[in-house]
C-alpha positions as a printed NumPy array, in Angstrom:
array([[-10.118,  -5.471, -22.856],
       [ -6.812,  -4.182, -21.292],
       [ -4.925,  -6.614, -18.885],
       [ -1.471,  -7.385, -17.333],
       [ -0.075, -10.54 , -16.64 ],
       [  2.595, -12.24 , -14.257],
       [  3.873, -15.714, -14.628],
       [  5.367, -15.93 , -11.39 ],
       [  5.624, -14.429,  -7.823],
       [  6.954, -11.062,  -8.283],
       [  9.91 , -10.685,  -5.858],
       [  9.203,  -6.837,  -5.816],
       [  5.78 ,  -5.734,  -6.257],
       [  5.207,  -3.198,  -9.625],
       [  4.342,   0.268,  -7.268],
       [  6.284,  -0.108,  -3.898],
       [  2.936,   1.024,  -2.015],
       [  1.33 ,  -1.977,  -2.193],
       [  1.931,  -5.531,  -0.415],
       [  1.343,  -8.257,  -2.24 ],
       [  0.9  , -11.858,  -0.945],
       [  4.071, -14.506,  -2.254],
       [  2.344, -16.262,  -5.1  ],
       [  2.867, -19.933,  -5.842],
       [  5.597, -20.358,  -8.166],
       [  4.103, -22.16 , -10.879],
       [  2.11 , -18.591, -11.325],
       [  2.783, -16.147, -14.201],
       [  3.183, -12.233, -14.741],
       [  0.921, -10.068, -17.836],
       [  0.166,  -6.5  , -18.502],
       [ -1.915,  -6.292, -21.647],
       [ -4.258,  -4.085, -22.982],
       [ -6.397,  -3.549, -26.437],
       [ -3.922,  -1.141, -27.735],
       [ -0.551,  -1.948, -29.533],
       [  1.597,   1.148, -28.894],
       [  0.552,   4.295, -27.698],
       [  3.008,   7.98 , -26.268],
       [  4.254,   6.566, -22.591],
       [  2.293,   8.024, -19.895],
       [  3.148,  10.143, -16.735],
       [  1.195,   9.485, -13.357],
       [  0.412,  12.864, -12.251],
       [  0.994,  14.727,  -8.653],
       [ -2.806,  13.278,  -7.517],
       [ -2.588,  10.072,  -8.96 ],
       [  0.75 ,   8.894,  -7.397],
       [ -0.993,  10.193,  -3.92 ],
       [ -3.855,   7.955,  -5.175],
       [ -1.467,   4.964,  -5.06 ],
       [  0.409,   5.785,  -1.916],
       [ -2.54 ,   6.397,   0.173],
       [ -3.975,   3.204,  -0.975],
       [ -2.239,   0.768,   1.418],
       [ -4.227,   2.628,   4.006],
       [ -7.819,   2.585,   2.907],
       [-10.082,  -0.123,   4.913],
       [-11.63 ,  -2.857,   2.415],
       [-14.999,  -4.041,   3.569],
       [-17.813,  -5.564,   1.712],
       [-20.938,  -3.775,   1.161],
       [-23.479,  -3.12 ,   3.803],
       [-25.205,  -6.307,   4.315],
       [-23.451,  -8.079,   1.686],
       [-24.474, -12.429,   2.026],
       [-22.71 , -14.404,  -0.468],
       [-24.863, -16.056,  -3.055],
       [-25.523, -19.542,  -3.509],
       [-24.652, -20.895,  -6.452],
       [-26.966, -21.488,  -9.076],
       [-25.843, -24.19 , -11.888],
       [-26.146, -23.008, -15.557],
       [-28.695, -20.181, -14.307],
       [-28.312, -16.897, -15.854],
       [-30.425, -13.609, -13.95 ],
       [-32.362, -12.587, -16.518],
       [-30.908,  -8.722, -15.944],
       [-27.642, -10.174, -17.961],
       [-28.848, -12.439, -20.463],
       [-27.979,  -9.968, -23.408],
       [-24.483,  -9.295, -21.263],
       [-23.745, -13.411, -21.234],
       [-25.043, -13.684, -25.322],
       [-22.537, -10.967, -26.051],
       [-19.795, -12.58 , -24.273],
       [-20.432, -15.895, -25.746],
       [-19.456, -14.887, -29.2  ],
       [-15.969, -14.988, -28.329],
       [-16.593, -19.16 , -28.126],
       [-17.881, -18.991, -31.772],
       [-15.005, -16.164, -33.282],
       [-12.61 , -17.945, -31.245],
       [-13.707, -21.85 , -31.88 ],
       [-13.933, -22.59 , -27.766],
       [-10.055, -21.386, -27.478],
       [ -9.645, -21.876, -23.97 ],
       [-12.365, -24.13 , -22.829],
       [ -9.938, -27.144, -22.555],
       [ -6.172, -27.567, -21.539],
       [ -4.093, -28.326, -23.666],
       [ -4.334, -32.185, -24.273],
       [ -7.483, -32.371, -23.148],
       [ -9.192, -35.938, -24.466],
       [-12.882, -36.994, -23.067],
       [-12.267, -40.62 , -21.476],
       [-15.723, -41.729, -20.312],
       [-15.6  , -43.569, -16.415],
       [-17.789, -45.537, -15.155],
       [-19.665, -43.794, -12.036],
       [-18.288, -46.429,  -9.781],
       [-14.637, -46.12 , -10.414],
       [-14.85 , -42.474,  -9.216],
       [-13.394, -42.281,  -5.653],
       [-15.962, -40.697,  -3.191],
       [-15.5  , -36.777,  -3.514],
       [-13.788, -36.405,  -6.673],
       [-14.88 , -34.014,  -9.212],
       [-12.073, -34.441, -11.376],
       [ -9.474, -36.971, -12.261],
       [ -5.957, -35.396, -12.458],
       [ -4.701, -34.556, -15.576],
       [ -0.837, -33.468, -16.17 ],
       [ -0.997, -29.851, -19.238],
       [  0.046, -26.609, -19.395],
       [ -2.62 , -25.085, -17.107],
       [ -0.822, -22.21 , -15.741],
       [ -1.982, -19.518, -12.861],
       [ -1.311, -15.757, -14.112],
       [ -0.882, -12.724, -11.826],
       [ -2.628,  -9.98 , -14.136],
       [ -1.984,  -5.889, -13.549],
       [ -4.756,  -4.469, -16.003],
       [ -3.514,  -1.509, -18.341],
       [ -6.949,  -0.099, -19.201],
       [ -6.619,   3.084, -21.144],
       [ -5.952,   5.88 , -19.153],
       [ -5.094,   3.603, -16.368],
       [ -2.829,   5.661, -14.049],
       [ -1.026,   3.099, -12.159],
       [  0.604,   0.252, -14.692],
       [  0.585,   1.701, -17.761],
       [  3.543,   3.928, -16.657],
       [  5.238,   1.069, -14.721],
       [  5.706,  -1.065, -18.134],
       [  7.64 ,   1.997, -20.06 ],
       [  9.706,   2.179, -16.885],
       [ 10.422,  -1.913, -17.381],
       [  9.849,  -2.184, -21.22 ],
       [ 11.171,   1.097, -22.587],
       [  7.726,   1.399, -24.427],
       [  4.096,   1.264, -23.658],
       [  2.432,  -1.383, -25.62 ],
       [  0.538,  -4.712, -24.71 ],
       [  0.556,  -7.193, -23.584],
       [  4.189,  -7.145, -21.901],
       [  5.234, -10.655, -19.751],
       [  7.344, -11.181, -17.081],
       [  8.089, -14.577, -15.758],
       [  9.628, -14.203, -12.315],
       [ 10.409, -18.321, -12.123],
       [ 13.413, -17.428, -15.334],
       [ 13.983, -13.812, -15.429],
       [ 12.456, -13.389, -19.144],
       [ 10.589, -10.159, -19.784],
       [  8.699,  -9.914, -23.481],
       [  6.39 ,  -7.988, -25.582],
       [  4.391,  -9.026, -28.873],
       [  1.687, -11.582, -28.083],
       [  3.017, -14.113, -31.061],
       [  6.129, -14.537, -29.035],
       [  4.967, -14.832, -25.633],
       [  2.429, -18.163, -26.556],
       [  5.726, -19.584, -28.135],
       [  7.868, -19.208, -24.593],
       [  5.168, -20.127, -23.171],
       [  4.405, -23.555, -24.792],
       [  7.746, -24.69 , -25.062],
       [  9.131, -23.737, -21.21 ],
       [  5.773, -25.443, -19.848],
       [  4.28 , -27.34 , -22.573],
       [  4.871, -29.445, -24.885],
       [  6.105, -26.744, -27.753],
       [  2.954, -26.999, -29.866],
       [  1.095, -23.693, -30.465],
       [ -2.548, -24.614, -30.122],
       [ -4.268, -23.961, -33.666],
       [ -6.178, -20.77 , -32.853],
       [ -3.43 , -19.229, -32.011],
       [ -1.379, -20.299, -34.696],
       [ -2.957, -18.347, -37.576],
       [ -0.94 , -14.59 , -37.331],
       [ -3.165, -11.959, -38.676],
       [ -6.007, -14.2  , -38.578],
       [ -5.371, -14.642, -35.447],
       [ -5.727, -11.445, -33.93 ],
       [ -8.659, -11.032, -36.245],
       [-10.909, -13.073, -34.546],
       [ -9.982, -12.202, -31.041],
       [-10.81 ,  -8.703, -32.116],
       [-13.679, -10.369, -33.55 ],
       [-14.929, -11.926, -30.453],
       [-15.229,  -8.288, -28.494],
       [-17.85 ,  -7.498, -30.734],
       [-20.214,  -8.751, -28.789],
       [-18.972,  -6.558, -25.622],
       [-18.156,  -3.322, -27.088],
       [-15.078,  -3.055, -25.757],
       [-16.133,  -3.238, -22.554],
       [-13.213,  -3.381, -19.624],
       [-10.878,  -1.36 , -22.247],
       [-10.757,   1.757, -20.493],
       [-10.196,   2.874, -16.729],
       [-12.526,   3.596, -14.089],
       [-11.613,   5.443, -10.707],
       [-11.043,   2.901,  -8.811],
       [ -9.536,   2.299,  -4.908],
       [ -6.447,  -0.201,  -5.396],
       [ -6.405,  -2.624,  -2.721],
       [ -2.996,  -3.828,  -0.777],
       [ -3.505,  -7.474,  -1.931],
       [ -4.603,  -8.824,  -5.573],
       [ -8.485, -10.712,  -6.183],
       [ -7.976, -13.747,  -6.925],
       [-10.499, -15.529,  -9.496],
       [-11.102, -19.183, -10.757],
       [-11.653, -18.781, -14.117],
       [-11.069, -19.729, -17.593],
       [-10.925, -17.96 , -21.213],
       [-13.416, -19.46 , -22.729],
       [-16.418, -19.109, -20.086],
       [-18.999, -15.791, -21.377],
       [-18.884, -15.62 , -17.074],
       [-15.955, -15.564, -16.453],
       [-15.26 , -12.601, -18.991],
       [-18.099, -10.364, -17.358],
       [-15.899, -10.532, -14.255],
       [-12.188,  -9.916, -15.66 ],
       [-13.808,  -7.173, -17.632],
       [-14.399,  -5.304, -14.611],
       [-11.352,  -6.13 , -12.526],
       [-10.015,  -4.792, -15.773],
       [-12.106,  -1.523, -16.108],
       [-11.25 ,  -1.097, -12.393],
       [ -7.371,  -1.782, -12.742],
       [ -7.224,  -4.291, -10.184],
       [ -4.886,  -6.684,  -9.599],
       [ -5.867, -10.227,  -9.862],
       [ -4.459, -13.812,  -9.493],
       [ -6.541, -16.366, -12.186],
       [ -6.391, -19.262, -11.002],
       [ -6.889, -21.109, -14.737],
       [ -9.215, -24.211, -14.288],
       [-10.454, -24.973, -17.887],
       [-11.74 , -28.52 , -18.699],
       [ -9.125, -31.103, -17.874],
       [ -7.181, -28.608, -15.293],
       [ -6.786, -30.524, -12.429],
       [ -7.782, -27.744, -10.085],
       [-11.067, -28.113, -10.923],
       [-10.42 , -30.868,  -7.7  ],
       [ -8.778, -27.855,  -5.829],
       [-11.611, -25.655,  -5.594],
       [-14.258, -28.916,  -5.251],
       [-12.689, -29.271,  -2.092],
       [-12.013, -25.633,  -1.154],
       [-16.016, -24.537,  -1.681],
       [-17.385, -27.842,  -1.515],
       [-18.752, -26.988,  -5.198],
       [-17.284, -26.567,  -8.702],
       [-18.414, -23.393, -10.55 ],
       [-16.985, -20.886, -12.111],
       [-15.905, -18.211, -11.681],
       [-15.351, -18.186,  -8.181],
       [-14.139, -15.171,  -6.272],
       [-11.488, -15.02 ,  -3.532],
       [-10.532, -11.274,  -1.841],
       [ -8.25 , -10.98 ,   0.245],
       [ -8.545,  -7.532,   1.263],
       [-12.005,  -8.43 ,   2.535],
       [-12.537, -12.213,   3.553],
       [-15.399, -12.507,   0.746],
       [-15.62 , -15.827,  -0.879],
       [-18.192, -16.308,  -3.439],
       [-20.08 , -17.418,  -6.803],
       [-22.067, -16.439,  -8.976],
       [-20.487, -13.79 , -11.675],
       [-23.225, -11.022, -11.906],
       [-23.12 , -11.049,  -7.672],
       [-19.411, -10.394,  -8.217],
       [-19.697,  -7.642, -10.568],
       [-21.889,  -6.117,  -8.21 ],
       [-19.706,  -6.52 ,  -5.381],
       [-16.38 ,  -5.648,  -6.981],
       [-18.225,  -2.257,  -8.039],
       [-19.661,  -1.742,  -4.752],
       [-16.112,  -2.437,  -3.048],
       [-13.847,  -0.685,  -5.272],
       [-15.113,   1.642,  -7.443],
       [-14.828,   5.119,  -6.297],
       [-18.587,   6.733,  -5.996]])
């Protein structure tokens, strides 16, 4: 799957055209993508009119769109084969992800929970990312990270909050654990080679799905998602903003974040993933409903 990431509120946004909202600073910058290093790509003549006509398309959800309601640990039996496949990554991967870093189960006694709290606070590296996918073929960033990098490979960092811009995948978890964490590599992702082998491993199950570009409308403002790596629901939907080459703040609420809290009081309910647009009001649950409705919305017909 192809993907771009930002650690931090870009002060300027990637293609002037589009408008993007100040994100909180505590937020990070990634383009990524399946591929190591490919010839740098051109956007060509209809593609850059693609971009700067963008701004001025109208967003709106689908006729009669209604927001789902959420359905706890229910899967629509139309993507049970999609949710096995993308639950292999939890086995190839050894639940990489699922927790924050730190994460300890401390067992609490109903009664010592204060009245609307879903989740004690808990102090890890549990950082927000600002993604701009690089699916193959992708017109729009793909180009933008030779013009920043001097090459096109993936995935290629850029933390607004210090200035540091990076390549190779090894290098960025090792910033990134010792300027927010506490310097220690989690073990997955300690291993090199082996490493990458089983997170090429764990896309078995999807074929490669998200990795290359479909036409797509690019909206003025990015999705924002509530997600983390290690949910087979969560994937289904970055997948597709991926595919799509949209934009998208994830908002990174693995087990022991403490804005699980955040979005308890937000929705009034703690699922995952959770989808926030922008561009179109839509708030919503339920991760084959927001396939649907990301296709529906920006996928050229």
């Amino acid at each position: 799957m192809a993907t771009a990431l930002n650690l931090s509120p870009p002060t300027t946004p990637l293609l002037r055209p589009l408008s993007f909202r100040k994100i909180p600073k505590n937020t990070l910058s990634i383009r990524a993508t399946t591929s190591s290093s490919e010839t740098p790509l051109t956007s060509t003549k209809d593609e850059q009119k693609q971009q700067l006509s963008s701004s001025s398309v109208t967003f709106a959800p689908p006729p009669d769109f209604k927001p789902p309601e959420p359905k706890r640990f229910g899967v629509r039996p139309d993507k049970r084969l999609d949710i096995l496949g993308a639950s292999l990554a939890l086995i190839f991967r050894l639940g990489t992800g699922v927790f924050v870093s730190g994460y300890s189960v401390t067992l609490v006694p109903k009664n010592e929970i204060p009245p609307g709290q879903y989740a004690l606070d808990v102090g890890v590296l549990d950082i927000d990312v600002l993604f701009y996918p690089c699916p193959k073929n992708g017109p729009n960033f793909r180009p933008k990270v030779v013009q920043m990098g001097g090459k096109q490979q993936f995935p290629y960092m850029v933390d607004p909050n210090t200035g540091v811009a990076m390549y190779e995948s090894d290098d960025i978890i090792k910033y990134l654990v010792g300027k927010y964490g506490d310097g220690s590599v989690p073990f997955m992702l300690s291993l090199g080679l082996l490493t990458t082998l089983t997170a090429g491993l764990a896309m078995i199950g999807r074929w490669a799905k998200g990795s290359s570009y479909t036409p797509s409308k690019l909206p003025p403002k990015p999705l924002e998602i509530w997600a983390y790596e290690g949910s087979p629901f969560c994937k289904l939907v970055r997948e597709v903003l991926v595919e799509l080459e949209l934009p998208h703040l994830v908002r990174s609420c693995a087990r022991g974040s403490s804005k699980r809290q955040i979005l308890y009081e937000k929705a009034g309910h703690f699922q995952v993933p959770y989808l926030e647009d922008p561009n179109t009001g839509v708030q919503m649950f339920e991760s084959a409903d927001i396939v649907e409705y990301i296709r529906a919305t920006y996928a050229l017909q």
